[in-house]
C-alpha positions, 0 to 999 in steps of 0.5 A, a space after each residue: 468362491 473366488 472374490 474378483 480383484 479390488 484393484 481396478 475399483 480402487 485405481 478407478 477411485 484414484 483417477 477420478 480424485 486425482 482428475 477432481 482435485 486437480 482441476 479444483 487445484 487448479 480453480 483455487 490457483 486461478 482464484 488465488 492470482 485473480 484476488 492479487 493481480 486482476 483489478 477486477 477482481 481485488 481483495 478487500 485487505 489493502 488491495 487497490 481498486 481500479 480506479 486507484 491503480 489509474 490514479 497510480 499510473 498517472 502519478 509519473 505525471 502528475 509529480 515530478 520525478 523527485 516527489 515523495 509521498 506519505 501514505 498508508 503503506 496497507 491502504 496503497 501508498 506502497 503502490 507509489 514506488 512499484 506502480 507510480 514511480 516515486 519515493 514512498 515514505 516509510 512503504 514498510 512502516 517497520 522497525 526496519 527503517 533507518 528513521 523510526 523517531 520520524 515514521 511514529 511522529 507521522 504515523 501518530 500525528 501526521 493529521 495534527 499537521 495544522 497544529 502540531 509544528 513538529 510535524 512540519 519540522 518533519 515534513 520539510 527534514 524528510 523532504 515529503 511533498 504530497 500525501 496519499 490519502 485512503 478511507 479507513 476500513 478493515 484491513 483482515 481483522 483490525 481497521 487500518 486507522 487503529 495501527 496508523 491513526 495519524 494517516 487518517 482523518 486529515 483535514 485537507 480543507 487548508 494546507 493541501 492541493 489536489 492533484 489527482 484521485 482514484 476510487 476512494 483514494 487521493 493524492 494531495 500536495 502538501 502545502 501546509 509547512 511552506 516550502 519543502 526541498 523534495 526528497 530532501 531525507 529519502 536516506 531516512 526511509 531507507 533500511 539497513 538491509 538493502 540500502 540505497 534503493 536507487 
C-alpha cells in the first residue's frame, strides 16, 4: 500500500498560519501605534487625552517663549518641551539631572508651596514660571502621586493663575513666590549626558 505524500498537507498547514499571524501581526502593530500616537485612542498609563494635547499646542500661546514649567513628567508635563514648546522642569525626574537636591525638594513639598519658604527659594533660583497640574491616577501599577507626592494636591486657590486647561489637566501660573526671572536656572535640568538642549 502506497501512502500519498504528507507534503502538500503540511505546505498548506504552513500558508494558512503564515497568512493568519501575519494579518493578526499586523492588527497588534496597528493596535500598538493607536495606544501611543492617536489621541482617540490613548493608553491609560500617563498618556495625554484630547483635550490635554489641545491644551499643550496652545501653550506657545499662551506662555512666552522663555516660560518653564513644573509638572509630573508621567502625568504629561514632559509634553510641554515635544508639543508645547517650552522648557519642563526635570522632564525626567532622574538621578540624571545635574540639580538632584532641587527636583526632590519639588517632587517632595512642592504642594507646601504656601507654607514652606524653601520651596519659593527654589522657584524663584530655577526660574520656574507656571506649574502644570494632572489628577492622580494609576500609572501601570502604582499611583503617580506615591512617586511624586509633592506634584500633587496643590492648593491653587491663592498663589496661582489659570492660564489655560485641557481634559483634566491645567496649566497655572505661578504667583505664590513674587517675582521670578523666567528660566533663571534652566542649566539645573539639564543633564550630563546631553548638555545644553538648546
Amino acid at each position: 500500500e502506497v501512502e500519498a505524500p504528507r507534503w502538500p498537507i503540511q505546505a498548506g498547514v504552513g500558508v494558512l498560519i503564515l497568512v493568519l499571524s501575519s494579518f493578526g501581526a499586523i492588527d497588534a502593530r496597528h493596535a500598538a501605534v493607536a495606544y501611543v500616537y492617536d489621541p482617540a485612542h490613548l493608553g491609560k498609563p500617563g498618556m495625554a487625552t484630547t483635550g490635554e494635547l489641545a491644551m499643550l499646542r496652545r501653550m506657545k500661546y499662551t506662555t512666552a517663549p522663555d516660560a518653564l514649567i513644573l509638572g509630573d513628567p508621567i502625568a504629561g508635563a514632559a509634553y510641554s518641551e515635544m508639543i508645547g514648546g517650552r522648557k519642563a522642569g526635570f522632564p525626567q525626574l532622574s538621578t540624571a539631572n545635574a540639580d538632584v537636591v532641587s527636583q526632590k525638594l519639588l517632587t517632595q513639598r512642592f504642594h507646601d508651596i504656601a507654607t514652606d519658604p524653601e520651596v519659593c527659594e527654589v522657584v524663584r533660583r530655577l526660574g520656574i514660571t507656571h506649574f502644570y497640574e494632572e489628577e492622580d491616577g494609576a500609572y501601570y501599577n502604582f499611583m503617580r502621586s506615591s512617586r511624586h507626592p509633592g506634584l500633587y494636591n496643590v492648593d491653587t486657590s491663592t498663589g496661582f493663575e489659570l492660564v489655560d486647561a485641557g481634559g483634566t489637566a491645567k496649566l497655572w501660573k505661578i504667583t505664590a513666590c513674587g517675582e521670578v526671572t523666567p528660566g533663571g536656572g534652566r542649566e539645573a535640568f539639564v543633564t550630563g549626558v546631553t548638555g545644553d538642549r538648546d
